[in-house]
DSSP file (Angstrom, degrees, kcal/mol; ACC not computed):
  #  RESIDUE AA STRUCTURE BP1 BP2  ACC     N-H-->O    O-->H-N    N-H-->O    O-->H-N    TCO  KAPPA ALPHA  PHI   PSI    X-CA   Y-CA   Z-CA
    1    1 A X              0   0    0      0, 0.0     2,-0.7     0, 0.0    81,-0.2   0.000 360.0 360.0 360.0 151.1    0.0    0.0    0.0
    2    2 A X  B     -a   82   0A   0     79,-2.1    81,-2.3    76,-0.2    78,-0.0  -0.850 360.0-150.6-118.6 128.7    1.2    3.2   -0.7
    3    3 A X        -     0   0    0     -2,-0.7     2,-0.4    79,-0.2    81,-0.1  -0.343  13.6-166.1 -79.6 158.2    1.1    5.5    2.6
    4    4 A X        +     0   0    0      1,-0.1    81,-1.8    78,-0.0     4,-0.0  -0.938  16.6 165.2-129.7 132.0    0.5    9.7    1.3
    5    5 A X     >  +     0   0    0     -2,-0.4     4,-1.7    79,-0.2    81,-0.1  -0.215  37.9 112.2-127.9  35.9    1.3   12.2    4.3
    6    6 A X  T  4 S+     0   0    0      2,-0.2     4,-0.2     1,-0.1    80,-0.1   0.749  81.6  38.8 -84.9  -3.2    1.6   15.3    2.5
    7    7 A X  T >> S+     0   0    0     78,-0.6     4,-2.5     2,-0.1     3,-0.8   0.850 119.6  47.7 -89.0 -27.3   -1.5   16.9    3.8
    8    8 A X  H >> S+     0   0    0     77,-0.5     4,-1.9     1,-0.3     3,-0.6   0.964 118.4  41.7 -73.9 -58.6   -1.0   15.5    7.4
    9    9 A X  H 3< S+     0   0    0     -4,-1.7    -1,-0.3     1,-0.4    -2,-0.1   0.236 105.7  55.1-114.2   6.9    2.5   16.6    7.4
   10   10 A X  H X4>S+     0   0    0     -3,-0.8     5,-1.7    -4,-0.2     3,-0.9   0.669 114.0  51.7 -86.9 -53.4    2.1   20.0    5.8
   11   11 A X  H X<5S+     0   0    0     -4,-2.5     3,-0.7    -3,-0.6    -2,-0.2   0.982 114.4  42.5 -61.7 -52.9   -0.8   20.3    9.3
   12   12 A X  T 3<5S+     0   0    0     -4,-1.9    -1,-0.3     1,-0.3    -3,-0.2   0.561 110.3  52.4 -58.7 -16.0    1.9   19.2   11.6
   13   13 A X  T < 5S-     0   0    0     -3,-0.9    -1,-0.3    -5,-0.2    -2,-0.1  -0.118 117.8-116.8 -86.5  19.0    4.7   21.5   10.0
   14   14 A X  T < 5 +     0   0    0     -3,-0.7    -3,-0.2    25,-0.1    -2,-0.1   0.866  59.4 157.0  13.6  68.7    2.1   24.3   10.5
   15   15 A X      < -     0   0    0     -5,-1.7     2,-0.4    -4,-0.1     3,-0.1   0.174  54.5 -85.2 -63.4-175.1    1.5   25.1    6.8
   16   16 A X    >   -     0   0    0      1,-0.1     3,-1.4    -2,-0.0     4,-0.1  -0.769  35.5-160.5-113.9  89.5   -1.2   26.7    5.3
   17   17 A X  G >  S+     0   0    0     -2,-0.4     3,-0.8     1,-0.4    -1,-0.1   0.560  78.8  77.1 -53.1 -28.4   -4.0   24.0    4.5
   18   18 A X  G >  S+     0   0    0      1,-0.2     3,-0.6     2,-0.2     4,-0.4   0.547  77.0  76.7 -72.7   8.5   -5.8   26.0    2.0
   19   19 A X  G <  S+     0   0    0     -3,-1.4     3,-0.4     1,-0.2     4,-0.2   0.858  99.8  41.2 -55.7 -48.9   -3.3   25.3   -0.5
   20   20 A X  G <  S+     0   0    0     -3,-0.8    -1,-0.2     1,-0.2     6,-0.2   0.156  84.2 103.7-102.8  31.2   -4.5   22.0   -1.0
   21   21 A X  S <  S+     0   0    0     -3,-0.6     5,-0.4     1,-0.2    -1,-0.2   0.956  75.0  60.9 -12.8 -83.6   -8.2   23.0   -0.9
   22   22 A X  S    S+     0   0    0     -3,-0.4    -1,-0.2    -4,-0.4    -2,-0.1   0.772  87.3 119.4 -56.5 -21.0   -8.6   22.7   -4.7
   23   23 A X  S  > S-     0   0    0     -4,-0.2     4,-0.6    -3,-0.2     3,-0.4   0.324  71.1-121.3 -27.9 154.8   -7.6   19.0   -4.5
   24   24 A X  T >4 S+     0   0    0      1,-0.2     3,-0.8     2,-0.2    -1,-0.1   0.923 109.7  67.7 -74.5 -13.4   -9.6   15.9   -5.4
   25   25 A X  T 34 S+     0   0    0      1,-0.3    -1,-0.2     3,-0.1    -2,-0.1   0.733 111.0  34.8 -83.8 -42.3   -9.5   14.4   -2.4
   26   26 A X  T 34 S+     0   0    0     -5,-0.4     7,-2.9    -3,-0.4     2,-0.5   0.466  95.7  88.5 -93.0   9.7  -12.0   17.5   -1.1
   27   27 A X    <<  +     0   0    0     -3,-0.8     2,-0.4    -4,-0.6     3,-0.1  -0.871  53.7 177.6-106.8 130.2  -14.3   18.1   -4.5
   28   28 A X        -     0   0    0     -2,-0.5     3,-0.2     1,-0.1     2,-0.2  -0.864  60.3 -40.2-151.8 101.2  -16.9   15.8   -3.9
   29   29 A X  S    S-     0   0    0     -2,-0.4     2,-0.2     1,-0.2    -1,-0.1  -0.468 123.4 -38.3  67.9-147.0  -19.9   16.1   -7.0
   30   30 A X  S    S+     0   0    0     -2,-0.2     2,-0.2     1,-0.2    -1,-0.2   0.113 126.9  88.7 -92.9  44.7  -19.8   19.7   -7.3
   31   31 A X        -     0   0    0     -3,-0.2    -1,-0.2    -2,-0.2    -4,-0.0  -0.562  69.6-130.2-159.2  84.4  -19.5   20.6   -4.0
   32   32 A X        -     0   0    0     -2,-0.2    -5,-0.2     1,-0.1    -6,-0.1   0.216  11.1-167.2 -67.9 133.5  -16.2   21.0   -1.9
   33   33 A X        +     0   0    0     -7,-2.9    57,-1.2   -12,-0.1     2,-0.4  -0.138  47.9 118.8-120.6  59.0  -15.7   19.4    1.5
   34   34 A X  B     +D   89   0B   0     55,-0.2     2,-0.2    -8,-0.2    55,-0.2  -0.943  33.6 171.8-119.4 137.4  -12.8   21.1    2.6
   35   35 A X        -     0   0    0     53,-1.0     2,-0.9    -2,-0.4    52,-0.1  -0.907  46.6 -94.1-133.1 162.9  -13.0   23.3    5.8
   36   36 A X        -     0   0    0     -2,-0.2     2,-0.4   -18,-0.0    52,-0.1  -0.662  49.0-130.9 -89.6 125.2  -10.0   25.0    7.5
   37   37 A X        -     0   0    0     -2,-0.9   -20,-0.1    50,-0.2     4,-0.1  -0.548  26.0 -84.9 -68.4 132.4   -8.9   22.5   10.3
   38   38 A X        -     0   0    0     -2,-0.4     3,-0.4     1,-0.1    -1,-0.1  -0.024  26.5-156.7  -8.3 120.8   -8.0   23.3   14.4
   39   39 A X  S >  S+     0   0    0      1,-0.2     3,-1.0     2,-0.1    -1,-0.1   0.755  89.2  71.8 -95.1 -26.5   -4.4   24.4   14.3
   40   40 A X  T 3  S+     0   0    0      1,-0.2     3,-0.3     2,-0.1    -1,-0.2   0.344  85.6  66.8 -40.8 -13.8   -4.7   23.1   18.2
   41   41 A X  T 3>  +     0   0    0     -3,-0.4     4,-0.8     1,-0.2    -1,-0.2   0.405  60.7 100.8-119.9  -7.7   -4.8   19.3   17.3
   42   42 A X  H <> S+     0   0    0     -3,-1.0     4,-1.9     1,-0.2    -1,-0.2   0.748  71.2  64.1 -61.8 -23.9   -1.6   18.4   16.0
   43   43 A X  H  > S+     0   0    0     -3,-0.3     4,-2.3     1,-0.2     3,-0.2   0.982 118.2  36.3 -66.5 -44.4    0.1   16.7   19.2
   44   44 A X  H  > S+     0   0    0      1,-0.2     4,-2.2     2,-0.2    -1,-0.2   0.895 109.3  58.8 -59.7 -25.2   -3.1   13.9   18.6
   45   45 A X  H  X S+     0   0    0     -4,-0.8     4,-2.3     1,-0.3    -1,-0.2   0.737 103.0  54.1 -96.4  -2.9   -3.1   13.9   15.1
   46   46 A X  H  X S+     0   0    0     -4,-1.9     4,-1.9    -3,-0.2    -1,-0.3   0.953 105.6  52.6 -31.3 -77.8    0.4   12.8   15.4
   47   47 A X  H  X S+     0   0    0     -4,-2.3     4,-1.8     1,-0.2    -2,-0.2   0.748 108.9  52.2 -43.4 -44.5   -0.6    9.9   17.6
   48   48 A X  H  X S+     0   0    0     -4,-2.2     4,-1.1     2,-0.2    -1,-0.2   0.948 105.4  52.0 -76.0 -45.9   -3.1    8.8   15.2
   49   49 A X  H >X S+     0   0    0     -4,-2.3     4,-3.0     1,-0.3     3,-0.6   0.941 113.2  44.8 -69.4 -33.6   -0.8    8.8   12.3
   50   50 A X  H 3X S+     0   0    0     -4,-1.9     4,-1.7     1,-0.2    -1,-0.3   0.947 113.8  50.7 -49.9 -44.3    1.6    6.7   14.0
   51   51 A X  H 3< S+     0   0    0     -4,-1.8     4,-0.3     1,-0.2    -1,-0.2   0.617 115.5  36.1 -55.0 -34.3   -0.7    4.7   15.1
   52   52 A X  H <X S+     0   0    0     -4,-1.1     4,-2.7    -3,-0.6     3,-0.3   0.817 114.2  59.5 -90.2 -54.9   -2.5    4.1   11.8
   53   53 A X  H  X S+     0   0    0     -4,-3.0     4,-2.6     1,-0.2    -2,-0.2   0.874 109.8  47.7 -73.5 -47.4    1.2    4.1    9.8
   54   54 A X  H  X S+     0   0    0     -4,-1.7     4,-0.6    -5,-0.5    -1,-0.2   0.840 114.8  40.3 -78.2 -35.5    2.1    1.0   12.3
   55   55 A X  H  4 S+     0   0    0     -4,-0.3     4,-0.5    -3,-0.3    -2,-0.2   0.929 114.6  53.8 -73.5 -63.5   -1.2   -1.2   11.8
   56   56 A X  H >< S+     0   0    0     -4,-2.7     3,-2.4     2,-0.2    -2,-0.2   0.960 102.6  58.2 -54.7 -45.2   -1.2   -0.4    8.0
   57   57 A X  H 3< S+     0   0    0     -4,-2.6     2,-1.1     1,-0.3    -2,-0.1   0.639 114.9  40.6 -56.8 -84.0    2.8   -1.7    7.3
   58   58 A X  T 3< S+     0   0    0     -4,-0.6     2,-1.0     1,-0.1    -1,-0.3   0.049  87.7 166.3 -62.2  18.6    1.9   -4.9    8.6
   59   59 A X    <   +     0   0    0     -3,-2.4     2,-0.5    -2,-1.1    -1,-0.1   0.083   6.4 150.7 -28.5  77.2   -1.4   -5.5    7.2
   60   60 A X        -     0   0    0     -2,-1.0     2,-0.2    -5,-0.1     4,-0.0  -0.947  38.4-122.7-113.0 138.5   -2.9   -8.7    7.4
   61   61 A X    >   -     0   0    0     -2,-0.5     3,-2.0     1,-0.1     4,-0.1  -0.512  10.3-133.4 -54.6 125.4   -6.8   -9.4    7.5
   62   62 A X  T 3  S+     0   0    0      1,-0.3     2,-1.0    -2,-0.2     3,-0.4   0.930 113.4  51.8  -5.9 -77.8   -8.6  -11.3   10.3
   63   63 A X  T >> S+     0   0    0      1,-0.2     3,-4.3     2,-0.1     4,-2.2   0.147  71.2 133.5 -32.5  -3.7  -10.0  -12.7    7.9
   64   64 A X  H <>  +     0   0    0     -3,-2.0     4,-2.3    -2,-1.0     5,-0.3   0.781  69.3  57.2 -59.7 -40.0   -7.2  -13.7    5.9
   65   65 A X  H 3> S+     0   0    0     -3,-0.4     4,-0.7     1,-0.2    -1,-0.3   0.857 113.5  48.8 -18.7 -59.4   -8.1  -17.4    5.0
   66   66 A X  H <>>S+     0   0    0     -3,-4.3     4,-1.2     1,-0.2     5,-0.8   0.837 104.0  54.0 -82.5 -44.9  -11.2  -15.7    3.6
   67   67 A X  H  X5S+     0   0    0     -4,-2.2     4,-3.5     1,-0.2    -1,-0.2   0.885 100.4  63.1 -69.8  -5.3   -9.7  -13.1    1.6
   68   68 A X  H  <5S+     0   0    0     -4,-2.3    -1,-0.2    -5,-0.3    -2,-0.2   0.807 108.7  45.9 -48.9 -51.0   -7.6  -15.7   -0.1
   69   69 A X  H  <5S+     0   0    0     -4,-0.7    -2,-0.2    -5,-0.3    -3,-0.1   0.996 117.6  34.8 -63.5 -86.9  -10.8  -17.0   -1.3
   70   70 A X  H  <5S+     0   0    0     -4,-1.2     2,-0.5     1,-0.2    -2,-0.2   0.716 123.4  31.8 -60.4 -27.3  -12.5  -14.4   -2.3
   71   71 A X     << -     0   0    0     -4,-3.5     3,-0.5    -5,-0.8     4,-0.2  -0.858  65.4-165.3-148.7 107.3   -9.7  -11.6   -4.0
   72   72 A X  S    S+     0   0    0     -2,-0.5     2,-0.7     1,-0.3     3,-0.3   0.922  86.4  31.0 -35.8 -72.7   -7.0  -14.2   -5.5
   73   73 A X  S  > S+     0   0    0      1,-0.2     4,-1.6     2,-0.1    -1,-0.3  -0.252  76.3 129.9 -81.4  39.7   -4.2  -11.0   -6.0
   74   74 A X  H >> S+     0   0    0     -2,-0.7     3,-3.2    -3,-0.5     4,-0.6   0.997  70.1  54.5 -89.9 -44.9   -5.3   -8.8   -3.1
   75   75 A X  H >> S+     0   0    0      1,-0.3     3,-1.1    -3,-0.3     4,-0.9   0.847 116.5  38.4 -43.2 -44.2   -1.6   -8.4   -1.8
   76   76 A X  H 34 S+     0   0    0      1,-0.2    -1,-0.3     2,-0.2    -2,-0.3   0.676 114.0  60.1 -77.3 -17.1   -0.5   -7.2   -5.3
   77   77 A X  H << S+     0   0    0     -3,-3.2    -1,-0.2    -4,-1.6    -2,-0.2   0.293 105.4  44.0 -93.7  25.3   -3.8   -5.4   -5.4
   78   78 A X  H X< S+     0   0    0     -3,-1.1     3,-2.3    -4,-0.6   -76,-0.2   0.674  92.4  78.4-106.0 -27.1   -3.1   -3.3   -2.4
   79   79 A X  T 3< S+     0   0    0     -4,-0.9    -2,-0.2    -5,-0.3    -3,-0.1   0.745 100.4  45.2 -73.8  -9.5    0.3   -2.6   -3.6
   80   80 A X  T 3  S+     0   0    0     -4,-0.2    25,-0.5   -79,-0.1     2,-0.5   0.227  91.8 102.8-115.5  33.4   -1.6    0.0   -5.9
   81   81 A X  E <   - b   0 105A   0     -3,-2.3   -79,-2.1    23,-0.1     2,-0.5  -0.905  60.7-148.7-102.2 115.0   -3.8    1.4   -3.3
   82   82 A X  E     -ab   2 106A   0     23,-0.7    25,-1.7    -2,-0.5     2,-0.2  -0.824   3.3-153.9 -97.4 136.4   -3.0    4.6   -1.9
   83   83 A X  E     - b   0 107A   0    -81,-2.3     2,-0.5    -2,-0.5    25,-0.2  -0.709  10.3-166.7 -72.8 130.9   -3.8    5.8    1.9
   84   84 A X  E     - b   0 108A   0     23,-2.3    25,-1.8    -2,-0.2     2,-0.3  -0.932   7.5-164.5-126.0 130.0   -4.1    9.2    2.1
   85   85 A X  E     + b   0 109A   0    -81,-1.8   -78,-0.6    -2,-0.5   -77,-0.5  -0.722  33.7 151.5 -76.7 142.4   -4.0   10.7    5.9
   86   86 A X  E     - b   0 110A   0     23,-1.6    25,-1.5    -2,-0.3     2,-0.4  -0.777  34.8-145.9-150.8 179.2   -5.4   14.3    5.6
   87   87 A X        +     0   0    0     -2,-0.3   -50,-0.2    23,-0.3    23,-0.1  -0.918  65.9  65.7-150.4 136.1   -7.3   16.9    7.7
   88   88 A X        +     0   0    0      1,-0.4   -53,-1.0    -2,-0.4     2,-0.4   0.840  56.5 143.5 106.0  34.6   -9.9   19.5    6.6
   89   89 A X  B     -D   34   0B   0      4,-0.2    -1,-0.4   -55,-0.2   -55,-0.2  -0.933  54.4-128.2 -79.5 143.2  -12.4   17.4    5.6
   90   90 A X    >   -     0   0    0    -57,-1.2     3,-0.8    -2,-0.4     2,-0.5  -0.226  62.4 -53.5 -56.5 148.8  -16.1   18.8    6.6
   91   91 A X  T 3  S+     0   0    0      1,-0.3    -1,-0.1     3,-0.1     3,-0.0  -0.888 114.2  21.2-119.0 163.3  -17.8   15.5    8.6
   92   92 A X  T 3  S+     0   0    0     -2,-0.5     2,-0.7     3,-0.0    -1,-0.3  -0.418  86.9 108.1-130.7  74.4  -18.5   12.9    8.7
   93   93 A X    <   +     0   0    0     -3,-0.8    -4,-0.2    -4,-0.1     3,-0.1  -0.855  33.7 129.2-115.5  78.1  -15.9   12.2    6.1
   94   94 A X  S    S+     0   0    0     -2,-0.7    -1,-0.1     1,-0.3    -3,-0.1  -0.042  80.8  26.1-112.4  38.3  -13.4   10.4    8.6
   95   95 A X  S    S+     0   0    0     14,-0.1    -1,-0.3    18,-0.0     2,-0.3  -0.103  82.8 156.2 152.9  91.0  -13.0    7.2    6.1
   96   96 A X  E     -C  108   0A   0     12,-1.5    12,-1.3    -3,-0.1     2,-0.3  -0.882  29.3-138.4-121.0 151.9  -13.6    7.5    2.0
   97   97 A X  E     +C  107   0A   0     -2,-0.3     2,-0.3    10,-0.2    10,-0.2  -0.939  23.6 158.5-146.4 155.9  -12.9    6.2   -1.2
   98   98 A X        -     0   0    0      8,-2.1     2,-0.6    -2,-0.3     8,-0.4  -0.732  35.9-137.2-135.5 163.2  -12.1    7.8   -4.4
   99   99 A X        -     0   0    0     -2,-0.3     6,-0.2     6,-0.2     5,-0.1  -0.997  32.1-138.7-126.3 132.7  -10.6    6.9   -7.5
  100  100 A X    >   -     0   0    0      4,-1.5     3,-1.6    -2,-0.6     6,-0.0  -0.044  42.9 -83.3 -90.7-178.3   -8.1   10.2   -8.6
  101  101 A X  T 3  S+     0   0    0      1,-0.2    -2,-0.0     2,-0.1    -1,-0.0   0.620 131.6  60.2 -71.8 -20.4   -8.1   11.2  -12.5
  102  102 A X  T 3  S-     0   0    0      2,-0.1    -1,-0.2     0, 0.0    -3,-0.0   0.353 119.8-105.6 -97.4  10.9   -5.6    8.5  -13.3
  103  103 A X  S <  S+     0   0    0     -3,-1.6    -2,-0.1     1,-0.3     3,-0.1   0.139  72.2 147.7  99.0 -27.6   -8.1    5.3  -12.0
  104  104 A X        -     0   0    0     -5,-0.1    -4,-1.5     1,-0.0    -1,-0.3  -0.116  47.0-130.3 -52.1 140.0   -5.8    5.1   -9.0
  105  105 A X  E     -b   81   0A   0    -25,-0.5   -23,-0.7    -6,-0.2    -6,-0.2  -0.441  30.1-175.4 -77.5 156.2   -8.1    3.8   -5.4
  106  106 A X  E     -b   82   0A   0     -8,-0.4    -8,-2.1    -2,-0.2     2,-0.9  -0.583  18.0-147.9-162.6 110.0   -7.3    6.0   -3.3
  107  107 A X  E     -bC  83  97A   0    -25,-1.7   -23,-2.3   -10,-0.2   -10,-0.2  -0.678  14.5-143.7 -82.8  91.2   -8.6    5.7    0.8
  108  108 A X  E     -bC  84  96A   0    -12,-1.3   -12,-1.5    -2,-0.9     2,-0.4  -0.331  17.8-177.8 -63.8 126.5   -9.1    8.9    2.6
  109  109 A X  E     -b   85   0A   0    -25,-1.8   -23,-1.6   -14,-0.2     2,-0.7  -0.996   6.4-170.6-122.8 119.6   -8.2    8.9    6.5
  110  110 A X  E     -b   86   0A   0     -2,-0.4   -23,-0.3     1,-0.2     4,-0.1  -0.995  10.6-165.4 -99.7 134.3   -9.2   12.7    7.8
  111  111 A X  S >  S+     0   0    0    -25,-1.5     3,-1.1    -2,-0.7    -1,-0.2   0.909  82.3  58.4 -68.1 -57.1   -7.4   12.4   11.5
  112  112 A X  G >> S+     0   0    0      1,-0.4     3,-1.4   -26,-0.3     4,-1.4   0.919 103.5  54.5 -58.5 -43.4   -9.0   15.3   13.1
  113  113 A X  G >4 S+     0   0    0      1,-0.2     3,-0.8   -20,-0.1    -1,-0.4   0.982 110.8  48.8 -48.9 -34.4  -12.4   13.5   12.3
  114  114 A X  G <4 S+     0   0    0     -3,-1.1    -2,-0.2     1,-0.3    -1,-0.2   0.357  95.8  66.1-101.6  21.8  -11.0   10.6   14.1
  115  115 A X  G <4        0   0    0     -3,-1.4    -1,-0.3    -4,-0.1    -3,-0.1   0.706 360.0 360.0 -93.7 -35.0   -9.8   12.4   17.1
  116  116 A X    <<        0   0    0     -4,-1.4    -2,-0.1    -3,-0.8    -1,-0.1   0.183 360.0 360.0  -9.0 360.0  -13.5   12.9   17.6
């Protein structure tokens, strides 16, 4: 899986988050679901990405037996899945998925939802 933390690590550098406003990752139909996030939150949203970063490298399912069964490739089809950690989605957008302009999956984590 391929981890992305350049909006998480642009909030924790204390950047300026409306740069990446126009992204796809907030345009949702016509209708953008980007808000400016709580500059207050970073020492958690920290914790969550580690936290998230540490489960996801080792990924295996419960399940695993079963996913064998059901999706043949899935280890080679995660290897073209991208995570993306973010903040400054409007909720209850803590957990999406989106396909980018090139086909690419792509799985939306907003942390500050999930500090919630």
């Amino acid at each position: 899986m391929i981890i992305n933390t350049e909006i998480v690590d642009a909030y924790l550098n204390g950047e300026d988050m409306n740069k990446y406003s126009s992204l796809f990752i907030y345009r949702q139909a016509d209708r953008s679901i980007f808000q400016e996030p709580e500059k207050d939150k970073a020492e958690i949203v920290s914790k969550i990405k580690d936290e998230i970063i540490n489960h996801i490298c080792d990924f295996i399912p419960c399940n695993k037996r079963i996913w064998d069964t059901l999706f043949k490739d899935w280890q080679n089809d995660l290897d073209n899945i991208v995570l993306d950690l973010v903040v400054g989605c409007k909720e209850p957008n803590d957990a999406f998925v989106l396909k980018d302009q090139y086909g690419r999956h792509h799985m939306i984590f907003d942390l500050l939802c999930w500090e919630k």
